[in-house]
C-alpha positions in Angstrom: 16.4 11.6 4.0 15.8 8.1 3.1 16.1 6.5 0.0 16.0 3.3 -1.7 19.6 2.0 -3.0 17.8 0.7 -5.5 14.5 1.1 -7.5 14.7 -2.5 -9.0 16.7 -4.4 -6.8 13.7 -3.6 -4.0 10.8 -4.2 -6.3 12.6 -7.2 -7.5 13.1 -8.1 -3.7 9.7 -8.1 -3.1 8.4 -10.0 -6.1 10.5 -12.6 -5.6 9.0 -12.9 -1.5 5.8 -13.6 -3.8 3.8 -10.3 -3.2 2.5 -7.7 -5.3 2.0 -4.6 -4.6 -1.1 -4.2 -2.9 -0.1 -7.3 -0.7 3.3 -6.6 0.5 1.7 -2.9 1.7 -1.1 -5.0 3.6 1.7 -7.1 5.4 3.8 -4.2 6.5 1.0 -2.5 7.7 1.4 0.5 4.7 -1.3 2.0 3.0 -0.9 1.1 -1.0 -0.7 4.6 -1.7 2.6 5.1 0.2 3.8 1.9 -1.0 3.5 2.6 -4.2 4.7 6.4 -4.0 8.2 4.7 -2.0 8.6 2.0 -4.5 8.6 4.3 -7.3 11.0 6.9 -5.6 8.1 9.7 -5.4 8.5 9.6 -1.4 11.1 9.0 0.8 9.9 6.8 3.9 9.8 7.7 7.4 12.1 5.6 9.5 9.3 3.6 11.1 7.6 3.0 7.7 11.5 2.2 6.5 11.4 -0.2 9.5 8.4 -2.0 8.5 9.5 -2.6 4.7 12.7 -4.0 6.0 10.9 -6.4 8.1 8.9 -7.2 5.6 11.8 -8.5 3.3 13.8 -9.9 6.4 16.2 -8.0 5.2 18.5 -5.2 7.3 17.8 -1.3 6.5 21.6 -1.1 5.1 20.7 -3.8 2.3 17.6 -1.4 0.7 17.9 1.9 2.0 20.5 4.7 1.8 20.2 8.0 4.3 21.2 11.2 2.3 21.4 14.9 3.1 18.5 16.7 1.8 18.8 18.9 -0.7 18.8 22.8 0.0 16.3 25.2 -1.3 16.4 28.4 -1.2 
């Protein structure tokens, strides 16, 4: 599974590239919704939509995101 390294680094990242929310979606190509649910560590992002949020920054997948074993449940 992927996951952000970290929650306020990226939304830092992204403020600083001069977008809100709702913009920085719109240039990746996201729907807010996911956005949103991925910035606040609701959702972990496909690879693709990992893809596009990396582009989005200019930024490589190792400087945002993690990839973690999912957790078991039985």
């Amino acid at each position: 599974m992927i996951v952000l390294k970290s929650l306020q680094i990226f939304n830092q990242s992204v403020s600083k590239k001069g977008f809100t929310k709702r913009s920085f979606a719109r240039h990746c190509g996201l729907s807010e919704s996911t956005y949103i649910q991925i910035s606040n560590g609701k959702q972990s992002p496909r690879p693709d939509t990992a893809k596009k949020i990396c582009n989005g920054l200019g930024l490589d997948f190792d400087d945002i995101f993690d990839i973690r074993d999912k957790p078991d449940f039985k």
